[in-house]
C-alpha positions in Angstrom: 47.1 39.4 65.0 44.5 38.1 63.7 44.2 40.7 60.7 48.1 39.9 60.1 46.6 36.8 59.5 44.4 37.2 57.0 46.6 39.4 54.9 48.9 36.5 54.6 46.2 34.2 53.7 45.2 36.8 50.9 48.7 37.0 49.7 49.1 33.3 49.3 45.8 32.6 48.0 47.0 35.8 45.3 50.3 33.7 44.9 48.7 30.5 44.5 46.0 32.2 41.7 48.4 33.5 39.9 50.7 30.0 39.4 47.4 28.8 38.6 46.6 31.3 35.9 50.4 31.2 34.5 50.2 27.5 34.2 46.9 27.5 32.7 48.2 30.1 30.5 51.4 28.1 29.3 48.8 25.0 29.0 46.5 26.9 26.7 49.7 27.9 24.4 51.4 24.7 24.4 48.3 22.6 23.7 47.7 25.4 20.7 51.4 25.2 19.3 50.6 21.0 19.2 47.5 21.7 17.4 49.2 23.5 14.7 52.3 20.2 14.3 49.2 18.1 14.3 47.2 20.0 11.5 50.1 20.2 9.4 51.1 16.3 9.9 47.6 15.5 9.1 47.3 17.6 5.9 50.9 16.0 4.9 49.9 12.2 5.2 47.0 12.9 3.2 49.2 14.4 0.3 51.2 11.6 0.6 49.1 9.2 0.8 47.1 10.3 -2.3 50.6 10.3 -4.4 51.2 6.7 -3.3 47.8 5.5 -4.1 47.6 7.7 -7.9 51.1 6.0 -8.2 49.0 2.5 -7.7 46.3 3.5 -10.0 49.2 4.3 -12.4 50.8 1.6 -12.2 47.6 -0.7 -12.5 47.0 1.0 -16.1 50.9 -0.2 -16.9 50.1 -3.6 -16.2 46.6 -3.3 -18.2 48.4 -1.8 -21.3 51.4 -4.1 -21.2 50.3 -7.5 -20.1 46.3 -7.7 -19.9 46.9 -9.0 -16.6 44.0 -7.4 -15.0 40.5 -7.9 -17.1 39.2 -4.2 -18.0 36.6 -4.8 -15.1 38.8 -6.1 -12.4 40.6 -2.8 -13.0 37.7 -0.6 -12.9 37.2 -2.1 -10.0 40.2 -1.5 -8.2 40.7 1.7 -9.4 37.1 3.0 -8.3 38.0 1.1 -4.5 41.3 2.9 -4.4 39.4 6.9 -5.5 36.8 5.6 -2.9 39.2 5.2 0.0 40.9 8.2 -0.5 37.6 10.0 -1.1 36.4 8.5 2.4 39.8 9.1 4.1 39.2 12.9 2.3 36.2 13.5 4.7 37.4 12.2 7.6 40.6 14.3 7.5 38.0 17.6 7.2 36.5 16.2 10.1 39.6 16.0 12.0 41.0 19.1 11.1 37.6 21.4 12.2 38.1 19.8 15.2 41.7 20.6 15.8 40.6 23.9 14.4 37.8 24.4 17.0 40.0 23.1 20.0 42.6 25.8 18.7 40.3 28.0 19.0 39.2 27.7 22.7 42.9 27.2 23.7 42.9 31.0 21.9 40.0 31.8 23.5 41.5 30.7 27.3 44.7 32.5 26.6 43.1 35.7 25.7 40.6 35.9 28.9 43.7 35.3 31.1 45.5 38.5 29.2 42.3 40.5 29.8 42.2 39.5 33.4 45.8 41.0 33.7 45.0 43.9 31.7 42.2 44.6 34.2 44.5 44.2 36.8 47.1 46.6 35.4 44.1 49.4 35.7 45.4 50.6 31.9 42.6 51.9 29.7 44.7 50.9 26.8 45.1 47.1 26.4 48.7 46.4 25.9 48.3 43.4 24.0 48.3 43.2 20.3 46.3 39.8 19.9 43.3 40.3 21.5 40.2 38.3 21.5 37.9 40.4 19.0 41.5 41.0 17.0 41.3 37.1 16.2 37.8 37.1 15.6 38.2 39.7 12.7 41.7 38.1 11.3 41.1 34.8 12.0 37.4 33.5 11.7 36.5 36.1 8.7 39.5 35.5 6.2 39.6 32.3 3.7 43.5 32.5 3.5 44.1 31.8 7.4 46.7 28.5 7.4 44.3 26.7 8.8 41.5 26.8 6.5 43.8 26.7 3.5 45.5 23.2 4.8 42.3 22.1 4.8 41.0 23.1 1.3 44.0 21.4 0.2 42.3 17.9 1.4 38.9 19.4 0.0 40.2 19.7 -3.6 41.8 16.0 -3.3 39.1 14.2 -1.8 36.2 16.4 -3.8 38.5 15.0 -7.2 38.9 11.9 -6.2 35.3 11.5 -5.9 34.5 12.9 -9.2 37.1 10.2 -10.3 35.6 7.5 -8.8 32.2 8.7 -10.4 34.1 8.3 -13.9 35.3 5.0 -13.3 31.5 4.4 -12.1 30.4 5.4 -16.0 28.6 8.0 -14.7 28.5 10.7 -16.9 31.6 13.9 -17.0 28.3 16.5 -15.9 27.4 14.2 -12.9 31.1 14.3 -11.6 32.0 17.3 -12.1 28.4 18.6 -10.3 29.4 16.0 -7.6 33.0 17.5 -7.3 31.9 21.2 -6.7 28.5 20.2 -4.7 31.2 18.2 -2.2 33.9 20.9 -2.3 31.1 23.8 -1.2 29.7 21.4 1.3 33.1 20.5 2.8 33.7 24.0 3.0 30.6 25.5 4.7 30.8 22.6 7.3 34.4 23.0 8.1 33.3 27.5 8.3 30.5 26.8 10.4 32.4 24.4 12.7 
């Protein structure tokens, strides 16, 4: 009786591990699949946003150029704020999408232990599963034209110009913001690899 007992036990305790590991499983994958929306929406307000502010900065020089409404200064001005901003708004949006990045990556991570743990249990020596974890190691963290990494260089480029920009309206000289530029883009780079 007592045995009867315990095999029951085991069964439900089986049952109860494996809802446990399908939901986790199902967690792992939704939670990645948002990561990716969010990425994307982040990379695509950026774009935007840098089209409506270059539209400003236009339309400040057709105001200087028609009417002098703005002294040459005042414009500077405002035009080196707006390149700051989006130069600032630039980093923070790398900084945001290596996080999302690594987060995908652990949600990755958690769905490929649970697959090994039912490869184990299918006592194959052949894995059945394509994506495995040292398959996303090789394709994923190695390669520069993932979709992540590209998304983000697309921010790189327009924050690292808008710097160099900003540097011009500065009067710095064309050698120091185009330095700037690349120094920022290789930086932004190498963080956003090593994170």
């Amino acid at each position: 009786m007592t045995n009867e007992k315990e095999t029951k036990k085991d069964k439900s305790f089986h049952l109860d591990l494996q809802g446990y590991i399908t939901s986790e499983y199902d967690f792992a994958q939704k939670t990645a699949e948002h990561l990716m929306v969010e990425q994307q929406k982040l990379v695509n307000i950026y774009i935007i946003l840098n089209a409506a502010l270059y539209a400003a900065i236009f339309f400040i020089y057709q105001i200087i150029l028609s009417s002098q409404a703005f002294s040459n200064t005042t414009s500077k001005s405002i035009i080196y704020t707006i390149l700051t901003l989006l130069f600032f708004i630039g980093v923070i949006n790398i900084l945001k999408l290596s996080r999302l990045r690594r987060v995908w990556w652990n949600c990755n991570h958690i769905m490929n232990k649970i697959k090994d743990v039912y490869t184990q249990q299918l006592d194959s020596s052949e894995n059945i599963f394509l994506w495995t974890q040292d398959a996303i190691k090789h394709t994923f963290q190695e390669k520069y034209d993932s979709i992540y990494f590209l998304s983000a260089l697309v921010v790189m480029v327009l924050d690292s110009f808008a710097l160099g920009f900003a540097i011009l309206y500065a009067e710095f000289s064309f050698l120091f913001a185009v330095i700037a530029v690349f120094v920022l883009l290789i930086s932004q780079i190498l963080y956003y690899r090593a994170n």
